[in-house]
Every structure is written in C-alpha cells, then in structure tokens.
N, C-alpha and C positions, 0 to 999 in steps of 0.2 A: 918729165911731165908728172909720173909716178909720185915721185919725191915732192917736187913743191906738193900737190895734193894733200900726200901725208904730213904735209909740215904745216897747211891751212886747216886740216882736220884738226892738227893736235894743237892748233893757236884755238884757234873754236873752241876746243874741248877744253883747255885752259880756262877761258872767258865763261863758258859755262860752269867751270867748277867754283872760279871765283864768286859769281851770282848767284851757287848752291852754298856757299861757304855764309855770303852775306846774310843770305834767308835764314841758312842756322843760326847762326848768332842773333841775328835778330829777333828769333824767337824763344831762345834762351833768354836774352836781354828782358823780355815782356815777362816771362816764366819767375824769373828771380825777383821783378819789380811786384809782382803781384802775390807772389809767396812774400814780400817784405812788406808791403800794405797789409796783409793779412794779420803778421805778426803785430802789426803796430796795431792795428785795431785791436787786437787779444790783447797786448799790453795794457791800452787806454783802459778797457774794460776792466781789468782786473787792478789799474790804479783807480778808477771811479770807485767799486767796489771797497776797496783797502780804506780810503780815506772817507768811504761811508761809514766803514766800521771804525776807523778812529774820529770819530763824529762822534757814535754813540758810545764808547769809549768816554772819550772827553765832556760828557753831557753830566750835568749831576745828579748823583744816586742812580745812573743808570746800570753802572759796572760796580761789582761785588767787591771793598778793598779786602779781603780775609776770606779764606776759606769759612770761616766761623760764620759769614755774614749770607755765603751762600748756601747753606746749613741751614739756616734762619729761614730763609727766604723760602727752601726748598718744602719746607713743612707748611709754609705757611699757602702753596699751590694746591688744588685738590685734587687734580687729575693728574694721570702720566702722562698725558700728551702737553701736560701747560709747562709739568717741569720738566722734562726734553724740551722743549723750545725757549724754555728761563737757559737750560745749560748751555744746548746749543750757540745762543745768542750769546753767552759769556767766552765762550772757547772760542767763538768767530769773531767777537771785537780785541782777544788778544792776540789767536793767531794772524786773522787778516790787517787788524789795524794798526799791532803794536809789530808784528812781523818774528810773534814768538813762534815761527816756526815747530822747534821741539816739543811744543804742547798739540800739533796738529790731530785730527783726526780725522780716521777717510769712512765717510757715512754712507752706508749702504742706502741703496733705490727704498727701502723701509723704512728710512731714518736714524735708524738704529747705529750709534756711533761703536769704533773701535780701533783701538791704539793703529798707530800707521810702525810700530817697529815688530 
C-alpha cells in the first residue's frame, strides 16, 4: 500500500512538473516575442530616421558637394548655434542617410560634437 502511494505521489509530481515546465517556457516564449517587437520597432525608427536623412541628402543644394562649399556656407552663418546645426545637419545626412558610418560622431547632452574614435 506504501509503495503504490509513493508511486501515485511521484505520477503527480511528474504531471506537476510537466505543467511547471509548460508555464516556463511559456513565459520565455512571451519574453523573447516582446524583446523581438521591441527590437523591430527600434529598427523601424532608426530606418524612418535614415531615409529621412537621405531625403535631405538627396534634396537640392541641400547637402554641401565640397568641403570648400561648407567653408562658404559656414561664414556666411552668424551665430554658433546656426552653424553647429548647418554641420550637425551635414554629418547626419551622410552618416545616417548615406551610412558613412566612419564620419560618426557621438554628441554630448550640450551638443557639442566629438570624434567617436
């Protein structure tokens, strides 16, 4: 009588483990599906963003062809905040739209740009 007992207990505790097994993975299942939504939205954004900037990129006279031309341009701003935001804009339609990476720069909470190497 002992024995079957122990052996209904441990069918039970099987069945139990098996429906703590399902609940985990299930919840991993939800955990991975929602980290991977996440990611795609991050994605989407920073393609909206990309092809905003080869937007303005591809606009004309919007993007500087020659350093010479940004030079020009730079003089012709009066303030430091108009031409920070002329360069700015120039280094975000090649890095973000053209995907020149190597030209990046990582902008401190001030604005104030500086090489990312």
């Amino acid at each position: 009588a002992a024995v079957r007992a122990g052996m209904q207990m441990r069918a039970g505790a099987r069945i139990e483990a098996r429906r703590d097994l399902a609940e985990q993975q299930a919840y991993f299942r939800l955990k991975r599906e929602q980290a991977s939504q996440k990611q795609l939205a991050k994605l989407v954004a920073e393609y909206t963003k990309a092809m905003a900037a080869f937007d303005k990129y591809s606009a004309p006279g919007r993007a500087a062809p020659t350093l010479a031309a940004v030079h020009a341009r730079l003089k012709k701003l009066s303030s430091a905040a108009s031409q920070h935001a002329y360069l700015r804009e120039q280094i975000e339609m090649r890095v973000l739209g053209l995907g020149l990476t190597e030209h990046a720069i990582a902008w401190s909470a001030a604005g104030a740009g500086s090489s990312k190497e």
